[in-house]
N, C-alpha and C positions, 0 to 999 in steps of 0.2 A: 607660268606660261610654258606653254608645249616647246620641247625644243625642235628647230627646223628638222621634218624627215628626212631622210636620207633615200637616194632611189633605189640602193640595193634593198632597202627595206621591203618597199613596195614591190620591186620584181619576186625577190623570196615568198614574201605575201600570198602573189599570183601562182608561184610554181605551187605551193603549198594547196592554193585551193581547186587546181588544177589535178593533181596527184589525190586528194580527197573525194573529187569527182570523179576521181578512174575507178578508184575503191568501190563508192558506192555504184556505179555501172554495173561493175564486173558483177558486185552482189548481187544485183537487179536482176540482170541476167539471168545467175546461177540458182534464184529463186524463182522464174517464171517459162517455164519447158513454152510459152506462147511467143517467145521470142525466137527460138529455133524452131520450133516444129510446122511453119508456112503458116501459124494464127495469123501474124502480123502481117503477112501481106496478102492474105485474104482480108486482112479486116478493111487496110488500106486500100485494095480494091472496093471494097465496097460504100468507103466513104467517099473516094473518087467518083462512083455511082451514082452516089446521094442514095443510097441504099441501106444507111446502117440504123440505129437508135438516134431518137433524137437527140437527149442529152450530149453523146458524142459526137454527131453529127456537125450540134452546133457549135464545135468546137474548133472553126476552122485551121488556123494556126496549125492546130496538134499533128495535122496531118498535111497541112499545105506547105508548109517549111519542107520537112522531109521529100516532100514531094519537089518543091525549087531546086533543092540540094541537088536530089536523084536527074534532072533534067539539066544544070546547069552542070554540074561534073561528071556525069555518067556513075556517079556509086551506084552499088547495089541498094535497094531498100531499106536493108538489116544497117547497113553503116551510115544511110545517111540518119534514118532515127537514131543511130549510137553518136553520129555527131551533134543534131538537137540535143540529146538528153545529156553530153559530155558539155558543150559547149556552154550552155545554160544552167546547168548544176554550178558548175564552176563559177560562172557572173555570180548566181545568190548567195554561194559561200563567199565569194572576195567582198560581197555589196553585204553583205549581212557584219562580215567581221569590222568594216573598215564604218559602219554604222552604228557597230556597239564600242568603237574607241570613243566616242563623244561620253561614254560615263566607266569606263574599265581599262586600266592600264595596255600594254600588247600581249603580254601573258596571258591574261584573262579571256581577254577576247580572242584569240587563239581557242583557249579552252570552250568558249562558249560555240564559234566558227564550227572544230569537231564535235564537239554534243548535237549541235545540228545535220552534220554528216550522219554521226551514229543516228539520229532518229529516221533521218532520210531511207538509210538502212533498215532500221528494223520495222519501219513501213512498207517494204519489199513482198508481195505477194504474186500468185500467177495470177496478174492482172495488169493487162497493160498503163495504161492509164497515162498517155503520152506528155499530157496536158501539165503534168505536175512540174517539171520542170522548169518551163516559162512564166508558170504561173508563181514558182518561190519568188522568181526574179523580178517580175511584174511587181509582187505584191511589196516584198521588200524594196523597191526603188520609190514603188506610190509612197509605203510609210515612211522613208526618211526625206521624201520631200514635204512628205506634209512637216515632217518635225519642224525643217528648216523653214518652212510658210513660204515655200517655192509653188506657191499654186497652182502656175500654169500649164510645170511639168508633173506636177502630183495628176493633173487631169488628162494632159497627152499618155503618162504611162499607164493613167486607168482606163480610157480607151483603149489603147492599144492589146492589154488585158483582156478587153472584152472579148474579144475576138477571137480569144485562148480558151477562158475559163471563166464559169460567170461566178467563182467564190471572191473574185476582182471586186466585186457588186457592195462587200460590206466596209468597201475602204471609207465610203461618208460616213457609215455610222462613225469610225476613228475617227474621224475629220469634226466630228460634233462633242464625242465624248471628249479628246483631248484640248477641243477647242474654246472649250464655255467655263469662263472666268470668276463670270457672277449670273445673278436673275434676272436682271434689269430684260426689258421685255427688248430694248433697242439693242443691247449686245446680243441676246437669241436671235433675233431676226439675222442681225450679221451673220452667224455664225451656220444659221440651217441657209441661210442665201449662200453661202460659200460651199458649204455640201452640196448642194442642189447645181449646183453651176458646175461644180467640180465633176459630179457625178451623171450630170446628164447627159453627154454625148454616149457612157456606156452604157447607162440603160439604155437609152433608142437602141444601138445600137444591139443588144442582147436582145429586145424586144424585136425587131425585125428579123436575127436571124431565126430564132423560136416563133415567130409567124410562118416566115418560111418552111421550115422543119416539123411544121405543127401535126401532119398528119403523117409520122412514122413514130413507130410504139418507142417508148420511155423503158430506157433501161434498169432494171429494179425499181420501177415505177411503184406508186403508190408509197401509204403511209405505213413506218415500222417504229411508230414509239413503243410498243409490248417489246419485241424483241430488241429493241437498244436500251431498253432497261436494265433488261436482262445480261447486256454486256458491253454494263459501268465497268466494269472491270478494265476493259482492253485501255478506257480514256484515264483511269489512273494507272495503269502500266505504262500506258507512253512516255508520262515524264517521271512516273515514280515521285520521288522526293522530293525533285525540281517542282511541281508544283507547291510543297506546303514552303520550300524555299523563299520561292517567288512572293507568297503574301508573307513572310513570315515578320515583317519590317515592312510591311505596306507602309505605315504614314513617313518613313522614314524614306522613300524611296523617291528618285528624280520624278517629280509632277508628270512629265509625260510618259514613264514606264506607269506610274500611278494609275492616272487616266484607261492607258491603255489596254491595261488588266481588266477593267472594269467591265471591258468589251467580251470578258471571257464570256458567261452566260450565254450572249445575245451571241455567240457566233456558235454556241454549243447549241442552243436551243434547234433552228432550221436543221442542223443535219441529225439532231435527236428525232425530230417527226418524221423528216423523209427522207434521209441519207441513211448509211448502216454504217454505223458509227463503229464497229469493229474492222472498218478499215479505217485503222485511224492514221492513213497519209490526210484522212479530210483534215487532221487538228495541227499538221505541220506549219500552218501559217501563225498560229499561237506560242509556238517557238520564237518567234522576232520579239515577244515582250516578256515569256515565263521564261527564259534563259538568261538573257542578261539581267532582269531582276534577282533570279537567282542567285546568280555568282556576286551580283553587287553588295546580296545579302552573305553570303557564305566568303567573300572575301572581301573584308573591309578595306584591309590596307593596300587591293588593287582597283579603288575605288579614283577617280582622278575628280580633282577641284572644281573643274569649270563642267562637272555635268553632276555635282551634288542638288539643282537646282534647274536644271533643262528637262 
C-alpha cells in the first residue's frame, strides 16, 4: 500500500512543474523571432477578425483565452499568451506526472515529467502554434480519466478540447482500444456506445465550427504523404530510443500502457497524409504512453505493485 502523501510533496511537485514550464517558455520564445517581432499580434488580429486560416481559425480557445486575459487585466498581448502557454504547460507537466505514479515510483515519474518538458522543447520552432499548450492538458486529463472509467469527465474535458484543438478528436479511438476485453459482439457494442457518447458532443462541436470557418483557405492545406515520407526521420528523432523502450516488453507492460501503444499507428497515420509531420510538436501527445512505458521498461525496480496490472 502507498504510504499517505505528504502536502509538501505535492506543493514541491507544483513548484517543479511550474519552473519546467518557465524553461520550456523561455525556449519557445528564443526559438521563434514571431513572438517578438508584432507576428503574434498581427495574427491575433486577425483571428479576432475571423480573418485567418481555417484550421487556426477554428481553434478558438488559442486565441480567445489570451484574448479574456488581455481585457480582464489589461496585459499586453505578448504576456497574456505567455500566461496561457506558462499556465497550461505547467497543468500537463503536474497532470502528466502525478498520472504516471499509478505505475512508476516519484523518481521515475519525475524523470519521465522532464522527458516530456525536453520534448516540449525540442518541438520549439518559429511557429506559433498557440493551441499546443491546452491541448497537452486537455488530452492528458481526457486519458487519465478515461483509465480511471470516470466517463463523464473524460467527455466534458474532450469537449472542452474541442474548442482548442481538434487532435482532442482521437481520444475514442483510446477509449475503444483500451476498452475491449473480449469479441463477444454485446461487450463491442458497450464499448463503441461509450466512445460514441463520449466523443460526441466534440465532434458536433468541431463540425460546426469547421462549417463555420469553411470558406477561409486551410493552412498547409492539402495532402503530403511524399514529403512525410521523406522525413521519417524527424518521428524517430523525437523519441530516439524511447520508442524501441516503450515496445521493448510490450506484453510485459500494464494492460492500459499495452492498449494504449497500439494507438501509435492510428494516430501517426492522419498526420502522415495531411499534417507535415516534421513538426513533430503533432506526436507530443504520444508521450503520455511511449514515456512511461519506457521507463517502466528501462527501470524495473521503479516499477510500483498496484499498476503491474492497471
Amino acid at each position: 500500500m502507498r504510504d499517505p502523501e505528504r502536502p509538501s510533496a505535492v506543493i514541491w511537485s507544483v513548484l517543479i512543474c511550474v519552473f519546467l514550464a518557465w524553461i520550456t517558455y523561455h525556449l519557445k520564445v528564443a526559438t521563434t523571432p514571431a513572438w517578438t517581432d508584432g507576428t503574434l499580434e498581427l495574427v491575433h488580429e486577425r483571428l479576432l477578425a475571423s480573418e485567418y486560416f481555417n484550421n487556426e481559425q477554428s481553434r478558438l480557445l488559442q486565441f480567445g483565452i489570451p484574448e479574456a486575459i488581455h481585457r480582464t487585466f489589461g496585459t499586453d498581448l505578448r504576456r497574456s499568451y505567455a500566461l496561457q502557454r506558462l499556465v497550461f504547460t505547467a497543468s500537463a507537466l503536474f497532470l502528466f506526472f502525478r498520472y504516471t505514479r499509478r505505475w512508476l515510483d516519484d523518481a521515475a515519474a519525475y524523470a519521465v515529467t522532464i522527458l516530456f518538458a525536453l520534448s516540449i522543447a525540442f518541438t520549439a520552432r518559429n511557429d506559433l502554434q498557440e493551441s499546443a499548450p491546452l491541448l497537452a492538458c486537455t488530452f492528458i486529463g481526457a486519458v487519465w480519466a478515461m483509465r480511471e472509467e470516470r466517463w463523464w469527465i473524460c467527455a466534458g474535458i474532450t469537449w472542452l478540447g474541442a474548442f482548442n484543438n481538434e487532435t482532442i478528436l482521437f481520444i475514442p479511438v483510446l477509449i475503444v482500444l483500451t476498452g475491449v476485453h473480449d469479441r463477444s459482439l454485446p461487450h463491442l457494442a458497450q464499448v463503441l456506445g461509450r466512445a460514441a457518447t463520449v466523443a460526441a458532443p466534440a465532434y458536433l462541436t468541431v463540425a460546426v465550427i469547421r462549417y463555420a470557418t469553411r470558406e477561409l483557405p486551410y493552412l498547409g492545406g492539402g495532402w503530403h504523404p511524399v514529403e512525410n515520407l521523406m522525413a521519417l526521420d524527424s518521428v524517430l528523432l523525437f523519441l530516439g530510443p524511447f520508442w524501441l523502450l516503450a515496445f521493448w516488453r510490450f506484453r510485459e507492460l500494464p494492460r492500459f500502457l499495452q492498449r494504449a501503444l497500439l494507438a501509435t499507428p492510428l494516430f501517426l497515420l492522419p498526420n502522415m497524409l495531411i499534417g507535415q509531420i516534421a513538426e513533430t510538436r503533432l506526436l507530443l501527445p504520444l508521450c503520455f504512453f511511449v514515456l512511461p512505458a519506457a521507463l517502466w521498461t528501462l527501470l524495473p525496480t521503479a516499477r510500483r505493485d498496484q499498476g503491474l496490472t492497471a
